[in-house]
C-alpha positions as CSV (number, residue, x, y, z in Angstrom):
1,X,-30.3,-16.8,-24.1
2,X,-30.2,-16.4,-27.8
3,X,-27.7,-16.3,-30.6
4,X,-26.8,-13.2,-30.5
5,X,-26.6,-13.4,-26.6
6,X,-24.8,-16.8,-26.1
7,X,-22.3,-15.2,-28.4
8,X,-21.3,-11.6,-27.1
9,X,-21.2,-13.7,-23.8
10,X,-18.3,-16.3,-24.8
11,X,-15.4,-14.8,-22.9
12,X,-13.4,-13.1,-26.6
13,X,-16.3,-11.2,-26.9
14,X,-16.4,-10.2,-23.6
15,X,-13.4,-8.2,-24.1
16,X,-13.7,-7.3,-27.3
17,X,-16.3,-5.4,-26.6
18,X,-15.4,-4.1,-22.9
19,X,-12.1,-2.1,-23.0
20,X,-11.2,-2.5,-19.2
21,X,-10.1,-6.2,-20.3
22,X,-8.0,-5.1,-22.4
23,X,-4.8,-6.4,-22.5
24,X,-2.5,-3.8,-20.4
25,X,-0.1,-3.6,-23.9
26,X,-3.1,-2.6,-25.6
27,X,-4.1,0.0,-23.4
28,X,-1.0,1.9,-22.8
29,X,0.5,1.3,-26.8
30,X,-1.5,4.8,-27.6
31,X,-0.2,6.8,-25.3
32,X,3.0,5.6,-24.6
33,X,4.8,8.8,-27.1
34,X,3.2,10.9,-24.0
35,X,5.4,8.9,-21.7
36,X,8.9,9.1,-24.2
37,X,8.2,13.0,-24.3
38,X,8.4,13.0,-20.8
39,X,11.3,10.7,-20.4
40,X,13.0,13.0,-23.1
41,X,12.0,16.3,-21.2
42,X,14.3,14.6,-18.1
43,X,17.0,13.0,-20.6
44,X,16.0,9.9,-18.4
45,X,13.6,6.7,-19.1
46,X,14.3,6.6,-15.3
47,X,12.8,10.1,-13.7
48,X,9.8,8.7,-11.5
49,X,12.7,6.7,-8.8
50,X,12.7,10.3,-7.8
51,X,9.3,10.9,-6.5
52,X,9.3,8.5,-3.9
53,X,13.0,7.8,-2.9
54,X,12.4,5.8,0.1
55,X,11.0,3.1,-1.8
56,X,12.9,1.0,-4.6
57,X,12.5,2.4,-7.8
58,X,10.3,4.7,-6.5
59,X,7.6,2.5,-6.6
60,X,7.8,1.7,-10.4
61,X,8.2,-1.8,-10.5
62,X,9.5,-4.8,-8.9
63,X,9.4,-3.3,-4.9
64,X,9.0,-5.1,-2.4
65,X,5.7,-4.8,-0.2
66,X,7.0,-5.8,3.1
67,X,9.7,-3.0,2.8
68,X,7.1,-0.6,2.0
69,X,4.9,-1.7,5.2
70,X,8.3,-0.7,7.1
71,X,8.0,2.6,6.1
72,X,4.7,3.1,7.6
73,X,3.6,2.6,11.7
74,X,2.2,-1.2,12.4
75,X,-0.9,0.0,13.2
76,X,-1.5,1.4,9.8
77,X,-1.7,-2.1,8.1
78,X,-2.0,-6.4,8.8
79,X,0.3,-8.2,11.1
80,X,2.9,-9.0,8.2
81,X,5.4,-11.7,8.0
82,X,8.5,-12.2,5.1
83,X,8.4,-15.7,4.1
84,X,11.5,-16.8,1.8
85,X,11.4,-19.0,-0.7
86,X,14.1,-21.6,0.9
87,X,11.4,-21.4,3.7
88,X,10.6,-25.2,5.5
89,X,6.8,-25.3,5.0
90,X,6.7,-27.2,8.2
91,X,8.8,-24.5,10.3
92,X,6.4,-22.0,9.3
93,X,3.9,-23.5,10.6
94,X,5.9,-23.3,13.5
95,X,6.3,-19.7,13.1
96,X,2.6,-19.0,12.5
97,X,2.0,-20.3,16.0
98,X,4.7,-18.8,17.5
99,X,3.2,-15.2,16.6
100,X,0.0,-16.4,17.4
101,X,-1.4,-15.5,13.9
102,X,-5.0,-16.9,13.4
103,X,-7.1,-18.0,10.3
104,X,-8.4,-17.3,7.8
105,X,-4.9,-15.8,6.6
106,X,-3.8,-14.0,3.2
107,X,-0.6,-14.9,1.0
108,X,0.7,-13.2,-2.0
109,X,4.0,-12.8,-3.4
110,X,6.2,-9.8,-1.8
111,X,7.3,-8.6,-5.3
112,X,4.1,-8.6,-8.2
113,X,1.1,-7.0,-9.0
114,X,-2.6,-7.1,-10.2
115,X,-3.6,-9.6,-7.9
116,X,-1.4,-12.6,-9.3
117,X,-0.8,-15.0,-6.4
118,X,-3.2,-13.6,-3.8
119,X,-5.1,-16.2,-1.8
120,X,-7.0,-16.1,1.2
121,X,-5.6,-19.5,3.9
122,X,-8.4,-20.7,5.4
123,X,-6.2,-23.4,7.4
124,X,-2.5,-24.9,7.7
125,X,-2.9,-27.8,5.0
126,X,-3.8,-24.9,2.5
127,X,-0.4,-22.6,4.4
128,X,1.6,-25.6,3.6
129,X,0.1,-26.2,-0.1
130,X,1.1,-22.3,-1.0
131,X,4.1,-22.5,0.6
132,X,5.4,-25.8,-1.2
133,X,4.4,-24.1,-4.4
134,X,5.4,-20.9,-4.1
135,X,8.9,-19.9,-5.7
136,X,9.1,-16.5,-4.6
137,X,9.3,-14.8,-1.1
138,X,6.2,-14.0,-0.1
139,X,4.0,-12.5,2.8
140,X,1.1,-14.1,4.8
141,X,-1.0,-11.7,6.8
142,X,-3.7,-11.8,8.7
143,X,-6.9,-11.4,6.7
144,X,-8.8,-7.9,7.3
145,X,-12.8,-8.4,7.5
146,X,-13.2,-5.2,7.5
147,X,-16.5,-4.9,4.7
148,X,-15.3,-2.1,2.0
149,X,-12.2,-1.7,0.1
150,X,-11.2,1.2,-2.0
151,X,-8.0,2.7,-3.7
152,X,-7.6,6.0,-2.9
153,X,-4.9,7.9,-5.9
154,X,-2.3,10.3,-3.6
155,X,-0.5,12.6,-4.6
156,X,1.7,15.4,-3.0
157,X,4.5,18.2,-4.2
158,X,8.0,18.4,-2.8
159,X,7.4,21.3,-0.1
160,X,3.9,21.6,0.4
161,X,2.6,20.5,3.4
162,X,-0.7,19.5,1.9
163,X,-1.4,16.2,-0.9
164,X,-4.2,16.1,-2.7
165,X,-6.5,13.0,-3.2
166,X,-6.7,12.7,-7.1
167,X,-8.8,9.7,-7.5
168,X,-11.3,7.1,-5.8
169,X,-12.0,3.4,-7.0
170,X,-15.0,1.6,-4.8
171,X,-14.3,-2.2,-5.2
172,X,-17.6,-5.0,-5.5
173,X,-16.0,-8.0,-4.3
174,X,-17.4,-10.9,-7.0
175,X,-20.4,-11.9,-5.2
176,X,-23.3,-13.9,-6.5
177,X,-26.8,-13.9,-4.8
178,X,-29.1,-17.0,-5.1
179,X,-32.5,-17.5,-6.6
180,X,-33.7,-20.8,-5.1
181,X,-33.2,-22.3,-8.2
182,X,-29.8,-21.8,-10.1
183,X,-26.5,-23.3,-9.0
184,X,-23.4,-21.0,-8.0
185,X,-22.3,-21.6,-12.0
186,X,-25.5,-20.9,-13.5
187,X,-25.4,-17.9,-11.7
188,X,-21.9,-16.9,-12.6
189,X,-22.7,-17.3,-16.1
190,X,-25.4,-14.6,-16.2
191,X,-22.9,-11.9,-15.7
192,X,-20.5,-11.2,-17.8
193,X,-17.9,-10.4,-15.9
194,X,-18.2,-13.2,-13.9
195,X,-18.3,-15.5,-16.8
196,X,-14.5,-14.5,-17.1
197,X,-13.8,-15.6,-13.5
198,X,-15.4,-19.1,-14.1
199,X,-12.1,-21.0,-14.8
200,X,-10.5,-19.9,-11.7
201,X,-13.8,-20.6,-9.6
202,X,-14.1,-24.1,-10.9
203,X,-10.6,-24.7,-9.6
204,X,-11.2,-22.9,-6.0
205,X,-14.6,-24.5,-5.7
206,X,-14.9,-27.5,-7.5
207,X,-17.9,-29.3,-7.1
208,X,-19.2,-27.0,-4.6
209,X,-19.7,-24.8,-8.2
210,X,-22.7,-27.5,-8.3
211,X,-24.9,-26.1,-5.0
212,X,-28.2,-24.3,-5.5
213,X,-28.1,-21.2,-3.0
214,X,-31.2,-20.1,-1.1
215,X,-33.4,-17.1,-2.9
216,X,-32.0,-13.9,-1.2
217,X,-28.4,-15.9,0.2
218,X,-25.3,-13.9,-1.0
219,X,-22.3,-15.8,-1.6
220,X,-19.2,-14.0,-1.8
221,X,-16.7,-16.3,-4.0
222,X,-13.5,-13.6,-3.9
223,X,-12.6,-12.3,-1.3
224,X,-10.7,-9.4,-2.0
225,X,-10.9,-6.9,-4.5
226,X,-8.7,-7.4,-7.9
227,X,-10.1,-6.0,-11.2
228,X,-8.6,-9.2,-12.4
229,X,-10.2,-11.3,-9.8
230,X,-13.5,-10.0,-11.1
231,X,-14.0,-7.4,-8.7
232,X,-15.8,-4.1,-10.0
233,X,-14.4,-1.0,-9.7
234,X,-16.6,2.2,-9.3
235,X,-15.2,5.6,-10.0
236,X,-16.2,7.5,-6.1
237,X,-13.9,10.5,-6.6
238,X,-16.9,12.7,-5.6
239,X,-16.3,11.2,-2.1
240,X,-12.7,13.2,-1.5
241,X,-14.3,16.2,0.5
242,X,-12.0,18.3,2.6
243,X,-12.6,15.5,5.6
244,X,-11.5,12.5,3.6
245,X,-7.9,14.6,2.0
246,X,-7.3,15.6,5.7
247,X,-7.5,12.1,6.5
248,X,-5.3,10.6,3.9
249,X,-3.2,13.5,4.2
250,X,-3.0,12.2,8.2
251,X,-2.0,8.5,6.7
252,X,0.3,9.2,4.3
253,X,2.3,11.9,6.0
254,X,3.4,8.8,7.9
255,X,5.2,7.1,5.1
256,X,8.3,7.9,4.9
257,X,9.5,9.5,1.5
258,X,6.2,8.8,-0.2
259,X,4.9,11.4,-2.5
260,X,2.9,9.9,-5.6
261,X,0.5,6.4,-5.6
262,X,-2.2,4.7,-4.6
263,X,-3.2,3.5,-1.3
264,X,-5.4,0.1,-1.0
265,X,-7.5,-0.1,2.3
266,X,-9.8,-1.6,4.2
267,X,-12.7,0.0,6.4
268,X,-15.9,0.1,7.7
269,X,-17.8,3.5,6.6
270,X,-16.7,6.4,4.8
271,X,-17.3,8.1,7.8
272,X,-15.2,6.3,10.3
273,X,-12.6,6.7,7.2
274,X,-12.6,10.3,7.5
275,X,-12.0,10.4,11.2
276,X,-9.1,8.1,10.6
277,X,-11.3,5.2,12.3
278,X,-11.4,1.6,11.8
279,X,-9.1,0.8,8.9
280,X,-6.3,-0.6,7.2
281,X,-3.6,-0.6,4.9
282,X,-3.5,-3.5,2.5
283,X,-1.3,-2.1,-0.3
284,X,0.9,0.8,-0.7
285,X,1.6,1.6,-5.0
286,X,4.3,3.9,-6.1
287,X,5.7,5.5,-9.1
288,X,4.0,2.3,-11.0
289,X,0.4,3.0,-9.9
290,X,-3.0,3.2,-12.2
291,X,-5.6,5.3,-11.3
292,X,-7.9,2.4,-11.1
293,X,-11.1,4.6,-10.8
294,X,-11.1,4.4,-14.8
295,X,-11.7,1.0,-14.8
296,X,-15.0,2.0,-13.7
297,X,-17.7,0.1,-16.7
298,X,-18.8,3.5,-17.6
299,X,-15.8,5.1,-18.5
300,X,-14.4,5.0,-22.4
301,X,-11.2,4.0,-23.1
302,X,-10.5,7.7,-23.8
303,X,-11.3,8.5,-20.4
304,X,-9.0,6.1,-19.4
305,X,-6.0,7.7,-21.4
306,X,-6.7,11.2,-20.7
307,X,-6.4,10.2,-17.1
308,X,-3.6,7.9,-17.4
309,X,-1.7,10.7,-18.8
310,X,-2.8,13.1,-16.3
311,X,-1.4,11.2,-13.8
312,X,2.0,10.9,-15.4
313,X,2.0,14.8,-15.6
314,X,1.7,14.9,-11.8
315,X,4.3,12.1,-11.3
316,X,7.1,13.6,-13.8
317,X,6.6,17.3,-11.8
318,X,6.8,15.8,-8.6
319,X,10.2,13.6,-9.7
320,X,11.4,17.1,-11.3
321,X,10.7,19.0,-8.4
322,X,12.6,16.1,-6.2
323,X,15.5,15.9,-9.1
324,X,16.1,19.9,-8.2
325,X,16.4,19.2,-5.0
326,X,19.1,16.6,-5.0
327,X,17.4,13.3,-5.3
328,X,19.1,11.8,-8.4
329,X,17.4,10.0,-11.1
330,X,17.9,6.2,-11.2
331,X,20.9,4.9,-13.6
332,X,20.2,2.7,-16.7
333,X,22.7,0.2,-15.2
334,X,20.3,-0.2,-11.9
335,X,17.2,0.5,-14.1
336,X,17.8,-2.5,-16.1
337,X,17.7,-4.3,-12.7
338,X,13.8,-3.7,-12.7
């Protein structure tokens, strides 16, 4: 590399220069007088617990996950289990055998967000290390190998039969491939985005950051796909054909109450998808989700907005429509609870 290049690689410049690392503050700041005139329209900062009433504040913030998997059939998503934080590490172990659950495993906190405290278990000494450090309730479920993931934006009106799929993000899980000749860091280090991830790699890998892979070997080093976690997110909304809306239409009819947000899943083709084949549930997002297909690297920051604020639109006429019909809008005295 040379100056210029060394530089616009150290990890400021990074995102500096690449809006989708943005801090989330910095994003929203500009647009958030769109979101006060629609809070003003409803003489509530609290309309959107309206659009999807079965779930705490409507999917907003601060839900819990495992509460939102009880809304939907078990088949729909991973064998799921509550762990509280007052939880004996050894008696879940205990527990795991009991329900017969099998490595690898996946743990992340039952209340957060953007990938903080995900982590795939690949045995019990790491079950016990997350569960000693953990001071939150969280879930452990068992891991879906299933090869593509994608967030798929849902939304549907109070009293027509039919939602509509309004967005598609394809996730790249942060893979590296070898050349025979680099180590896994070296490798890292030739991608920016990656470069960003190398902190939290050196702690999951250690030394094993050292080892030279074969020419041709892909190595996938996170397992599951966070923005944050250095996974890439590609804008597919081409891909919601009539088949693929019928087919989300089929999932999400199943969950109770839910009208506006973003469904995380698991699956094996596109096509298997649209025949409502071989997949799974990882994540149900309410009232608070982003339509993460902007995060795609070739979309401006303006993109983002105008489709950030599109997606408010939909999610303040769905909470009006739900308002007219009885649903009442959430208190500032349980708001403040969020």
């Amino acid at each position: 590399m040379n100056l210029m290049q060394r530089i616009l690689y150290k990890p400021f410049f990074i995102r500096l220069f690449h809006w989708e690392y943005w801090p989330f503050n910095a994003v929203y700041a500009p647009i958030i007088p769109i979101w006060l005139w629609l809070c003003f329209k409803e003489r509530s900062f609290f309309f959107f617990s309206a659009s999807n009433p079965s779930i705490e504040y409507g999917g907003f913030l601060m839900e819990s996950k495992k509460r939102i998997y009880d809304l939907m059939p078990e088949a729909f998503y991973p064998r799921t289990l509550l762990v509280k934080r007052d939880t004996i590490p050894d008696g879940l172990l205990d527990l795991l055998k009991d329900e017969r659950y099998r490595f690898p495993l996946i743990a992340k906190p039952d209340i957060g967000g953007r990938g903080r405290g995900v982590k795939k278990l690949n045995n019990e000494g790491e079950v016990l290390e997350y569960a000693y450090n953990s001071k939150l309730d969280f879930l452990i479920q068992e891991f879906v190998s299933l090869p593509r993931e994608a967030g798929i934006f849902f939304y549907r009106y109070p009293g027509i039969q039919e939602g509509q799929v309004s967005g598609i993000v394809s996730k790249e899980f942060l893979t590296v491939i070898g050349d025979g000749l680099s180590t896994i860091r070296e490798l890292c280090m030739k991608e920016k985005r990656f470069v960003l991830q190398i902190a939290d790699l050196e702690k999951m890998y250690g030394e094993k950051m050292g080892i030279i892979l074969e020419a041709g070997y892909a190595k996938e080093l996170v397992p599951y796909g966070n923005h944050s976690r250095g996974a890439k997110f590609i804008d597919d909304s081409h891909l919601a054909d009539e088949r693929l809306v019928k087919s989300i239409n089929n999932i999400c009819g199943k969950i109770k109450g839910f009208h506006y947000g973003r469904l995380d899943i698991r699956f094996n083709t596109w096509e298997e998808l649209k025949e409502g084949k071989n997949f799974s549930v990882i994540e149900v997002n309410g009232a608070g989700s982003e339509p993460t297909h902007m995060y795609d690297p070739r979309h401006s920051v303006v993109f983002a907005w105008k489709e950030i604020i599109r997606h408010w639109i939909i999610l303040w006429r769905i909470s009006r429509l739900q308002h007219s019909a009885g649903i009442a809008y959430m208190g500032f005295k349980e708001g403040k609870k969020m």
